[in-house]
C-alpha positions as CSV (number, residue, x, y, z in Angstrom):
1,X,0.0,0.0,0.0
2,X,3.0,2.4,0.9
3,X,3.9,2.4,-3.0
4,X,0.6,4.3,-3.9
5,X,-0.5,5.6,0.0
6,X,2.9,7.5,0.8
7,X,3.5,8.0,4.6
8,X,0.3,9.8,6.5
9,X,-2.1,10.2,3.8
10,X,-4.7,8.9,6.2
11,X,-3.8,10.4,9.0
12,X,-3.2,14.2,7.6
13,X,-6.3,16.3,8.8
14,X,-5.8,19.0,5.8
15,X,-5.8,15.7,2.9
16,X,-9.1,14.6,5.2
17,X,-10.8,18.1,4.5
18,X,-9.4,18.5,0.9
19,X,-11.3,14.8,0.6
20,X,-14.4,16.0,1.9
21,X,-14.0,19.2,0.0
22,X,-13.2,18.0,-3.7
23,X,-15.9,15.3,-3.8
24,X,-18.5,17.5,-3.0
25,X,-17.3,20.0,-5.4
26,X,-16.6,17.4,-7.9
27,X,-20.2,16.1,-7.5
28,X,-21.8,19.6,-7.7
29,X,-19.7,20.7,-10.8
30,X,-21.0,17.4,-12.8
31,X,-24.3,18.0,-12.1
32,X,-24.5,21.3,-13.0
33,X,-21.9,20.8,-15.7
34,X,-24.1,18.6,-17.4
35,X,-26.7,20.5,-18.1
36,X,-24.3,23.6,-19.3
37,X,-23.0,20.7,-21.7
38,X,-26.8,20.2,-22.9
39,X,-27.8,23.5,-23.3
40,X,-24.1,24.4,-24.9
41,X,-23.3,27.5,-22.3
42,X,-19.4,26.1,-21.7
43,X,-18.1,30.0,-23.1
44,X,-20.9,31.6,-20.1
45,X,-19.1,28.8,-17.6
46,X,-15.6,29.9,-18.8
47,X,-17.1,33.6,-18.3
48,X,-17.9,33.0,-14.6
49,X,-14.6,31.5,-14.0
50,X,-12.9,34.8,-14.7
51,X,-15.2,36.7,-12.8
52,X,-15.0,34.4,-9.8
53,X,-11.2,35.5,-10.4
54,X,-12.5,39.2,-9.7
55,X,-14.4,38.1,-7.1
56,X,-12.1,35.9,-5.3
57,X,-9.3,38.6,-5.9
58,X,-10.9,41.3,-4.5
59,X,-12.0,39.4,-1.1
60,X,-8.4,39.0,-0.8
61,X,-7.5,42.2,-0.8
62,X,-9.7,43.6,1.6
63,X,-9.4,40.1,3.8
64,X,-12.0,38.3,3.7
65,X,-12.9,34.8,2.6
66,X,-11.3,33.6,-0.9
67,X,-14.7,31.7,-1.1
68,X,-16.8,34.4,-0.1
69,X,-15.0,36.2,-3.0
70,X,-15.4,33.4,-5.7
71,X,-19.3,32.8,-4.6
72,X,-20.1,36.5,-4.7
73,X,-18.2,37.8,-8.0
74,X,-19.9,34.6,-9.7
75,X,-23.6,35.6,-8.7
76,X,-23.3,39.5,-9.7
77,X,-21.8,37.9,-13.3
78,X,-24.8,35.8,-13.2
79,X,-27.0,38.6,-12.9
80,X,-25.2,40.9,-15.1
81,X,-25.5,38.6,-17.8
82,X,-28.8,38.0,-17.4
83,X,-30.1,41.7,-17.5
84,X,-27.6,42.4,-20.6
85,X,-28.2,39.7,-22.1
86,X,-31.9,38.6,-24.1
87,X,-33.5,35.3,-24.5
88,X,-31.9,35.1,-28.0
89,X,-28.7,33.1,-28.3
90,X,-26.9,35.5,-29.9
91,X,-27.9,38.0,-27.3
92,X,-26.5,35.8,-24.6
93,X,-23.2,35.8,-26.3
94,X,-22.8,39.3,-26.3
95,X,-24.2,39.6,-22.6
96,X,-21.3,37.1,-21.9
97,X,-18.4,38.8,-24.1
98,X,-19.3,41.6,-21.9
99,X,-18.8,40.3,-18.8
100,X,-15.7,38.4,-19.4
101,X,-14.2,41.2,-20.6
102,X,-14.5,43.5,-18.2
103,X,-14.3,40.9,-15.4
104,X,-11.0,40.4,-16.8
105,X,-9.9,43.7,-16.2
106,X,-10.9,43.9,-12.6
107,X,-9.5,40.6,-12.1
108,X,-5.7,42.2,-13.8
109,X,-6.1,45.3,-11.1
110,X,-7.4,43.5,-8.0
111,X,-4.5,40.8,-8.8
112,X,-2.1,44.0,-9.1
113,X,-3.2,45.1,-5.9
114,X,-2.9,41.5,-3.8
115,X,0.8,41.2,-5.1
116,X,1.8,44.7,-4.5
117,X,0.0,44.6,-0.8
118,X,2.6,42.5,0.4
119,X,6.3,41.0,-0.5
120,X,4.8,37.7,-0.7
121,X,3.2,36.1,-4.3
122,X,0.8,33.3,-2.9
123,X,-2.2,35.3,-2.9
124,X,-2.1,34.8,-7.5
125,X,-1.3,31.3,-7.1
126,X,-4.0,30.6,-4.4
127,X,-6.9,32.2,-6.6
128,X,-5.6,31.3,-10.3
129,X,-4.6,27.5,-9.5
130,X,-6.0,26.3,-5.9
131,X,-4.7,25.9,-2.5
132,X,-6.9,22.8,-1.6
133,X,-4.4,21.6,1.3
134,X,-4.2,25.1,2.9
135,X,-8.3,25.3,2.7
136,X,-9.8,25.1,6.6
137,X,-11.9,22.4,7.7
138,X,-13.9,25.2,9.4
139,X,-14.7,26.1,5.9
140,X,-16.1,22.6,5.1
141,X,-19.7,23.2,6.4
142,X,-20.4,26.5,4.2
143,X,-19.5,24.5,1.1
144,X,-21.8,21.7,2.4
145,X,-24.6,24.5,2.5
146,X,-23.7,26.0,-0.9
147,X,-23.3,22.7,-2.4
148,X,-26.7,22.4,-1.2
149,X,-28.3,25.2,-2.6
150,X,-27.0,24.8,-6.2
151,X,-28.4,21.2,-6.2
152,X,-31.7,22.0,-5.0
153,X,-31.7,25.0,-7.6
154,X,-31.3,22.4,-10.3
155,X,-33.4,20.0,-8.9
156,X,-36.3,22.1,-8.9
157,X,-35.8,23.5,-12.1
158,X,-34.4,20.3,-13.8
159,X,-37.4,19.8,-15.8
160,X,-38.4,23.5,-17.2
161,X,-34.7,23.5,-17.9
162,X,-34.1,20.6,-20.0
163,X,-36.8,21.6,-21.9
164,X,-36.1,25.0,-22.7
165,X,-32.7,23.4,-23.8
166,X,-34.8,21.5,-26.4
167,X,-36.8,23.8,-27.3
168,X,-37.8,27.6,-26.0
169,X,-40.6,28.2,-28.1
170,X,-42.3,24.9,-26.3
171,X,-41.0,25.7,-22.8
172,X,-43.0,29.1,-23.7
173,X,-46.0,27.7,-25.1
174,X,-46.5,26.1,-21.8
175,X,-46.6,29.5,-20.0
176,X,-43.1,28.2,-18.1
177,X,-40.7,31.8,-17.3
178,X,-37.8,30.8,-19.8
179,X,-35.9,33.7,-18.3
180,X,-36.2,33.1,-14.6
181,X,-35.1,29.7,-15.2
182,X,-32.1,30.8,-17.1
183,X,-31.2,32.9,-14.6
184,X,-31.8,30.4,-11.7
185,X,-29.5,28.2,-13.8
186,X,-26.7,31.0,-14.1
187,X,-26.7,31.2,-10.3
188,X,-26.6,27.5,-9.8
189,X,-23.4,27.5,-11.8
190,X,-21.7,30.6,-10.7
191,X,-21.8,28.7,-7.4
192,X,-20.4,25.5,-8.8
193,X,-17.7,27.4,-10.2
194,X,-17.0,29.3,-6.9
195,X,-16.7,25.9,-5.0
196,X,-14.5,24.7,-8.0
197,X,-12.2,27.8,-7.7
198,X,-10.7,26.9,-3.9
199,X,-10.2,22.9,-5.5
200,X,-8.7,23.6,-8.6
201,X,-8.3,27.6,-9.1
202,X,-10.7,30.0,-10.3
203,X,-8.9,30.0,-13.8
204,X,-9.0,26.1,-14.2
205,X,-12.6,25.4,-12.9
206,X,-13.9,25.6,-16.5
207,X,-12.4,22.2,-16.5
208,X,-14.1,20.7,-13.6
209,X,-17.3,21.5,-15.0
210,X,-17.2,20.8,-18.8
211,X,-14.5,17.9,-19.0
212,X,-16.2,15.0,-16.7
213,X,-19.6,16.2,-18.2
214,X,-18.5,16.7,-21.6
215,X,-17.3,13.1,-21.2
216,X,-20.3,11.3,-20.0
217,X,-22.3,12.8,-22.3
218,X,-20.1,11.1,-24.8
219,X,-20.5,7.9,-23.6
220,X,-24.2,7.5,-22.0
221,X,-27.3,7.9,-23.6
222,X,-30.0,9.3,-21.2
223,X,-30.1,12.3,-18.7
224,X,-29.9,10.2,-15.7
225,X,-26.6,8.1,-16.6
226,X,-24.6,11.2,-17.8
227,X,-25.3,12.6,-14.6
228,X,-23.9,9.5,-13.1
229,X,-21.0,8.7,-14.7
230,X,-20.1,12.2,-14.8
231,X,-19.9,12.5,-10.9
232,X,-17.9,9.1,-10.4
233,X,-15.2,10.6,-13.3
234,X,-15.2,14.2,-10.9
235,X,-14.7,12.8,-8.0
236,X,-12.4,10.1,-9.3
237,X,-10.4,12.5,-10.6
238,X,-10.6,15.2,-7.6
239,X,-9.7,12.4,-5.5
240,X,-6.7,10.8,-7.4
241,X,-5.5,14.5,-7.9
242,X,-5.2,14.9,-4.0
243,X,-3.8,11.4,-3.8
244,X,-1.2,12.0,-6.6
245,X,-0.3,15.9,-5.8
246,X,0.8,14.5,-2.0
247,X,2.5,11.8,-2.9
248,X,4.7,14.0,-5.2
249,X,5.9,15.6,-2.2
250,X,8.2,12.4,-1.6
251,X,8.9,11.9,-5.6
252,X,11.3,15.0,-5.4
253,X,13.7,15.8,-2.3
254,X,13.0,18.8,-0.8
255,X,10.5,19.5,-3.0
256,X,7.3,21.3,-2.2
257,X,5.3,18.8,-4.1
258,X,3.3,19.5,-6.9
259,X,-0.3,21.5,-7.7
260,X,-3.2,19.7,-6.7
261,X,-5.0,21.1,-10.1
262,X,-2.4,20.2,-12.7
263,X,-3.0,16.6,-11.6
264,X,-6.9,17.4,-11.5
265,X,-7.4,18.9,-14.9
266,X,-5.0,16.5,-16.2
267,X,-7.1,13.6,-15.5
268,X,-10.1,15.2,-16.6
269,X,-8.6,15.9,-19.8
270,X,-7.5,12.1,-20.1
271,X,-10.8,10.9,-19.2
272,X,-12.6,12.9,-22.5
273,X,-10.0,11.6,-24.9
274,X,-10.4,8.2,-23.7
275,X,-13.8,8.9,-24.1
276,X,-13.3,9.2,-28.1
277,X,-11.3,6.1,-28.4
278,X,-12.7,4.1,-31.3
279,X,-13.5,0.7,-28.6
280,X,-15.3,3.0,-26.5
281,X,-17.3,4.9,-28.9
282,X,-18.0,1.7,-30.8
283,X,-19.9,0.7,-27.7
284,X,-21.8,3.8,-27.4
285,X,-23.7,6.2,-29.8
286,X,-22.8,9.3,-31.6
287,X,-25.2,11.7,-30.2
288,X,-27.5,11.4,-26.7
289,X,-30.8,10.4,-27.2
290,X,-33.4,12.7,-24.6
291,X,-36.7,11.5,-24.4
292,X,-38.9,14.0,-24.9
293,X,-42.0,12.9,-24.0
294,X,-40.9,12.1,-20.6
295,X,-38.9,15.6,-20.0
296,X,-42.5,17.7,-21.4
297,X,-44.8,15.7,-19.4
């Protein structure tokens, strides 16, 4: 066991927390990254990362919570984007444009400021790629809560949701508020993203949310298994990320190990092209098949 467990994995009360902490994100990003896969919003996902960026930035700079940050800068993008932005598609992606672009330039002067407030350089590292071994376990029950709220969000709105994906003019026709749910759903993932952003970095947890989902869309062939699958490949991933990123402390002498993230994301990204191998895709079909009776009754 010591050749895969190195020396007090079990035992270390931070690698506990960052367990309890990347499944729970790693669940909530695939089931919310799912349906951003379905109703082809991954550019408004990437969008939210960089304004968590702003978000989590700023709250560094005037000291309060990184996650408080990530949450908070993700919601006010959520809303901006949705009083910009129109029902029209095309309208959403200039709503979006918007708001990456000018998130990105808060993000640039708020990550100025952090760097310049002190002699030390952690605070860019710790928002842009992830701390997930520094995170507190005090911190553990308000991402229990927020994890909690984004699911519920979805779960209420599942249905309306996966239908206006299909089609709006339907989800219309059966008097069903196609914008409030839209913008219920932008909130839902501006939190998974915020939770994403203290696992693997608000500037990687585009990843988290697209790649496992992206990937089980590929390879199932109904709602309920692409949730599935895509949960089991985020948290196997999260999990052999932590696994991987301490045991690379002892790979190296006197090294200070390395990222949690770059072991994360590079899972994630192995996962979706073993997904498009030709003995995998031979065994499932080209495109997923929604039953749409079922979703409209």
């Amino acid at each position: 066991m010591h050749v895969i467990f190195e020396p007090g994995f079990f035992t270390s009360a931070p690698v506990r927390t960052a367990l309890i902490i990347g499944a729970v994100t790693a669940l909530v990003s695939a089931v919310v990254g799912v349906f951003v896969v379905v109703r082809s919003q991954s550019f408004a996902g990437h969008a939210l990362t960089d304004v968590a960026t702003t978000g989590g930035s700023a709250a560094y700079f005037f000291g309060l919570s990184p996650l408080l940050g990530f949450i908070g800068g993700g919601v006010l993008g959520a809303g901006a984007m949705d009083l910009i932005g129109v029902e029209r598609e095309r309208g959403r992606d200039v709503a979006t444009g918007i708001v990456l672009g000018t998130a990105l330039g808060l993000a640039a002067l708020f990550l100025y400021l952090d760097t310049t407030k002190s002699a030390t350089t952690g605070a860019a590292q710790q928002i842009l790629f992830g701390s997930i071994f520094t995170v507190d376990s005090s911190t553990v029950p308000l991402v229990l809560v927020l994890s909690a709220v984004a699911l519920a969000i979805v779960v209420a709105i599942n249905r309306p949701l996966l239908l206006s994906s299909l089609s709006a003019e339907l989800t219309r026709a059966r008097g069903i508020n196609l914008r409030g749910v839209a913008l219920a759903f932008m909130v839902a993932m501006a939190v998974s993203v915020g939770l994403s952003s203290i696992t693997v970095g608000s500037i990687l947890s585009t990843a988290l949310l697209i790649g496992p989902a992206a990937t089980s869309v590929r390879v199932t062939r109904s709602l309920h298994a692409s949730l599935l699958v895509a949960a089991a490949l985020g948290i196997a991933a999260t999990w052999l990320g932590i696994l991987f990123a301490y045991d690379s402390f002892y790979w190296i002498p006197s090294s200070q190990g390395l990222p949690v993230s770059f072991f994360i994301v590079s899972l994630v990204f192995l996962g979706y092209l073993a997904s498009g191998l030709p003995i995998v895709r031979r065994r499932t079909r080209q495109t997923r098949q929604v039953d749409t009776v079922t979703v409209g009754a």
